[in-house]
C-alpha positions in Angstrom: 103.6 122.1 11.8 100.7 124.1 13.2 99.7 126.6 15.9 96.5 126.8 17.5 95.2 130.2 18.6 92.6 131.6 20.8 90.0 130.4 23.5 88.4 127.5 24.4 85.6 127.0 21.8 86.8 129.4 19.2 90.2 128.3 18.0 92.3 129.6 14.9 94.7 126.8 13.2 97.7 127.8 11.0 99.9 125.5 9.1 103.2 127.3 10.0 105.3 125.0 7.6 105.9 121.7 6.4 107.4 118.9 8.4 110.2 116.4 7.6 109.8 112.9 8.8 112.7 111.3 11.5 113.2 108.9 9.1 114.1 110.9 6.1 110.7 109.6 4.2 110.1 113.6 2.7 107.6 116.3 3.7 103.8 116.5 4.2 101.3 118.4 6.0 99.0 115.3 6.4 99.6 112.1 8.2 102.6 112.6 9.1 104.2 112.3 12.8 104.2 114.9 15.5 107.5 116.2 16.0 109.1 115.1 19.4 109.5 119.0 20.3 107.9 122.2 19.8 107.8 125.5 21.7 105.5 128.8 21.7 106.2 132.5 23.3 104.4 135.5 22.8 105.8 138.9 23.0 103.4 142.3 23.9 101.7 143.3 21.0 100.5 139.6 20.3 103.2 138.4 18.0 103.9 134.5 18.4 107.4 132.5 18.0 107.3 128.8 17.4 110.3 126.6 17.3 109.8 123.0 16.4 111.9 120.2 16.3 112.1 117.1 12.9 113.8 114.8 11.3 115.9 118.1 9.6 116.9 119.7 12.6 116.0 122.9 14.7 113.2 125.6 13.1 111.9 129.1 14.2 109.3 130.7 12.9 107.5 134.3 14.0 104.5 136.4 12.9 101.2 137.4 14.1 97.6 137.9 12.2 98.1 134.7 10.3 101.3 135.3 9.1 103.6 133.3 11.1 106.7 132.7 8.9 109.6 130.5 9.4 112.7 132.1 10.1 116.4 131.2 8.1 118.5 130.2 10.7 122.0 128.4 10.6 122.7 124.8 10.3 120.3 122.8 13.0 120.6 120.1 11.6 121.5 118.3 14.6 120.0 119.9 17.6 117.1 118.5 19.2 114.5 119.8 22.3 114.1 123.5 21.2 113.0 125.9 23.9 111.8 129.6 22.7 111.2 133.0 24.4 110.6 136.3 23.5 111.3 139.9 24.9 108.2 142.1 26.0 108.9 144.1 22.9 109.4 141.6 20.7 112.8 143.0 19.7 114.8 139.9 20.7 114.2 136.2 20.2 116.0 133.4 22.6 116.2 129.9 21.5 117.8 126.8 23.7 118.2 123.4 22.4 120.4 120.6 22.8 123.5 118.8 20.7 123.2 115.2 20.9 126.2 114.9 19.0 128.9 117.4 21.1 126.3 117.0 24.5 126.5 121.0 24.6 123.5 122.8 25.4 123.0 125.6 23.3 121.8 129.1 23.3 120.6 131.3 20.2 119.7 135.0 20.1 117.9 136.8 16.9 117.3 140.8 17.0 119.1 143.5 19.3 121.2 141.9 21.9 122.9 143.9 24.6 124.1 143.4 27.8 123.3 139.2 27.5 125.3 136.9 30.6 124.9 133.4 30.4 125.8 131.5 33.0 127.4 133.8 35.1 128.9 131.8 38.2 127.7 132.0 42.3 131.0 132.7 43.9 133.4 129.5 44.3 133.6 127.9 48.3 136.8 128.4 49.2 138.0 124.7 50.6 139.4 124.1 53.8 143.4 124.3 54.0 145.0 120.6 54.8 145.8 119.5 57.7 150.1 120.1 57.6 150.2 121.0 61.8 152.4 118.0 62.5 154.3 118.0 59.0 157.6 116.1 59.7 157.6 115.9 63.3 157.9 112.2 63.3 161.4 112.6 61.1 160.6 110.4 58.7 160.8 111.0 55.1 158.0 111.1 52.8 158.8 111.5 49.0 155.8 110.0 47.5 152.5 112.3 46.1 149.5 111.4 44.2 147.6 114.2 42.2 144.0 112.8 42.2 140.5 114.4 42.2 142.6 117.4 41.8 144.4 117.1 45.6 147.5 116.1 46.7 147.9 113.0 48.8 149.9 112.9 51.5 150.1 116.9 51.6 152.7 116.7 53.7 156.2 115.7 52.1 159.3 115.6 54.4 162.5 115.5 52.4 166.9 115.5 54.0 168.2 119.2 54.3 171.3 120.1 51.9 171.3 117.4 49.7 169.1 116.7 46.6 166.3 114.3 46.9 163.4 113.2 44.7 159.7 113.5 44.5 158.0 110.2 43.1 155.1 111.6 41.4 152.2 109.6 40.1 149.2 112.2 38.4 146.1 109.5 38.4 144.1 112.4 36.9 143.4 113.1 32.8 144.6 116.8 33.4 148.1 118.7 33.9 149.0 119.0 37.3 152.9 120.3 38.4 154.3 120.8 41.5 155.8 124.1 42.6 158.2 124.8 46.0 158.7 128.1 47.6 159.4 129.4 50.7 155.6 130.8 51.2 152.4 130.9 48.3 153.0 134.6 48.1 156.5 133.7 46.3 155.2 130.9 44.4 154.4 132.7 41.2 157.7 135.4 41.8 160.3 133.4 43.4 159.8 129.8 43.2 162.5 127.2 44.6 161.7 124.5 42.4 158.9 124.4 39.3 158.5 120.7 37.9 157.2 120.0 34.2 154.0 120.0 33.4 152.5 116.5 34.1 149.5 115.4 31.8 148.0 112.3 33.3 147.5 109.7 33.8 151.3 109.3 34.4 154.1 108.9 36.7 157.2 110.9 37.0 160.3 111.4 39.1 160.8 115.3 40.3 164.6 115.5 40.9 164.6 118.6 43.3 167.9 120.8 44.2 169.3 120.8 47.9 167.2 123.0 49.8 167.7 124.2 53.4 166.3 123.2 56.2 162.8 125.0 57.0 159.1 124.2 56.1 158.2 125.5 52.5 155.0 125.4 50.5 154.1 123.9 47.4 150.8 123.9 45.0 150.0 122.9 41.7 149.3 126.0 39.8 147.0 124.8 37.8 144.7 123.6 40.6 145.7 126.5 43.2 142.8 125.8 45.7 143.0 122.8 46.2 146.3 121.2 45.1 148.3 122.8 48.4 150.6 121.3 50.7 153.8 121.9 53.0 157.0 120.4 52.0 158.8 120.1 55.7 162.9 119.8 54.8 164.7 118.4 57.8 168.3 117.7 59.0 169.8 113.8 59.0 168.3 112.6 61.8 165.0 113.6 61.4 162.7 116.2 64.1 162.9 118.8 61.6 159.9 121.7 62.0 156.9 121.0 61.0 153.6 123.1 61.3 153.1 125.6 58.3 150.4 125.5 56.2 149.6 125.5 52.5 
């Protein structure tokens, strides 16, 4: 592995360090292949970072004047596609690569670190509320949900006042969702009417719920609390219970 410095016409070549062949076929500095990444910063005062990539792993190396010297890092064994920068000072190194082998893209710091954010998220949209205006109108009851894509379909459910019913709920999802009832969301957490198991998916359960009076109540998953919402619309025998509400 070598580094090239200088201007057009006058160049300056250092041998930073050995290189292992992908194939495991030992070390050389002649003949042997590029490696399939490398990476160069420079800081201020002239000092250059190199990180490479070979059949061992991840290196780093760091030095100026023709002393660039590699740099004992962890266990890179794995990692692959190093990218390198440096601070203005030269204080703080940051190298990026990526794991194959756990598909994580990584991040590496080496010197003073303070005040580092990574990834620091943009403010999440806040989704639209469903549509729950006509919610039992019709009197029919409606005691069937599916948990998908992390929503509720139907999110209207219209269950018989004063008399237990059931909830047939079928999670298509790989992640916990529950259902919780309560009279509004602000009581969901405090006072909730009815709080099912935790359902990992993909599964299919049946939510025996406790008589409940007649009204419209609210009911979210609260794992998922934007967008797992609805209105549970609980009506009298004979159906034209209120509807409207919205969750």
């Amino acid at each position: 592995m070598s580094v090239a410095t200088g201007r057009p016409g006058s160049w300056s070549i250092e041998e930073v360090a050995s290189v292992t062949k992908a194939d495991g076929g030992g070390t050389g500095s002649t003949k042997v292949q590029a490696p399939p990444g490398t990476s160069v910063a420079v800081d201020g005062q002239g000092n250059i970072t190199v990180a490479w990539e070979d059949g061992a792993g991840i290196h780093l190396a760091s030095g100026a004047g023709g002393k660039i010297e590699e740099i004992e890092m962890p266990d890179k064994s794995g990692g692959v596609s190093p990218t390198v920068a440096v601070t203005e000072d030269g204080a703080s190194i940051y190298l990026a690569w990526y794991e194959p082998k756990e598909g994580d893209l990584r991040l590496g710091t080496y010197g003073e670190i303070s005040g580092l954010k990574i990834g620091v998220p943009s403010p999440a949209p806040t989704p639209a509320p469903p549509d729950v205006a006509n919610c039992g109108q019709d009197g029919k009851l409606v005691l069937d949900i599916v948990a998908q894509g992390s929503t509720f379909d139907p999110p209207c459910l219209v269950a018989p006042a004063a008399e237990p019913f059931t909830i047939n709920f079928d999670n298509k999802d790989p992640l916990i969702h529950n259902l919780v009832i309560a009279t509004d969301e602000a009581a969901i957490s405090a006072d909730p009417i009815f709080k099912s198991q935790d359902v990992p998916g993909p599964d299919q359960v049946a939510l025996d719920v406790p008589a409940i009076d007649a009204g419209d109540y609210f009911f979210q998953c609260i794992y998922h609390p934007l967008t797992m919402t609805g209105t549970l619309a609980v009506i009298e025998s004979g159906g034209g219970g209120g509807g409207g509400g919205g969750g």
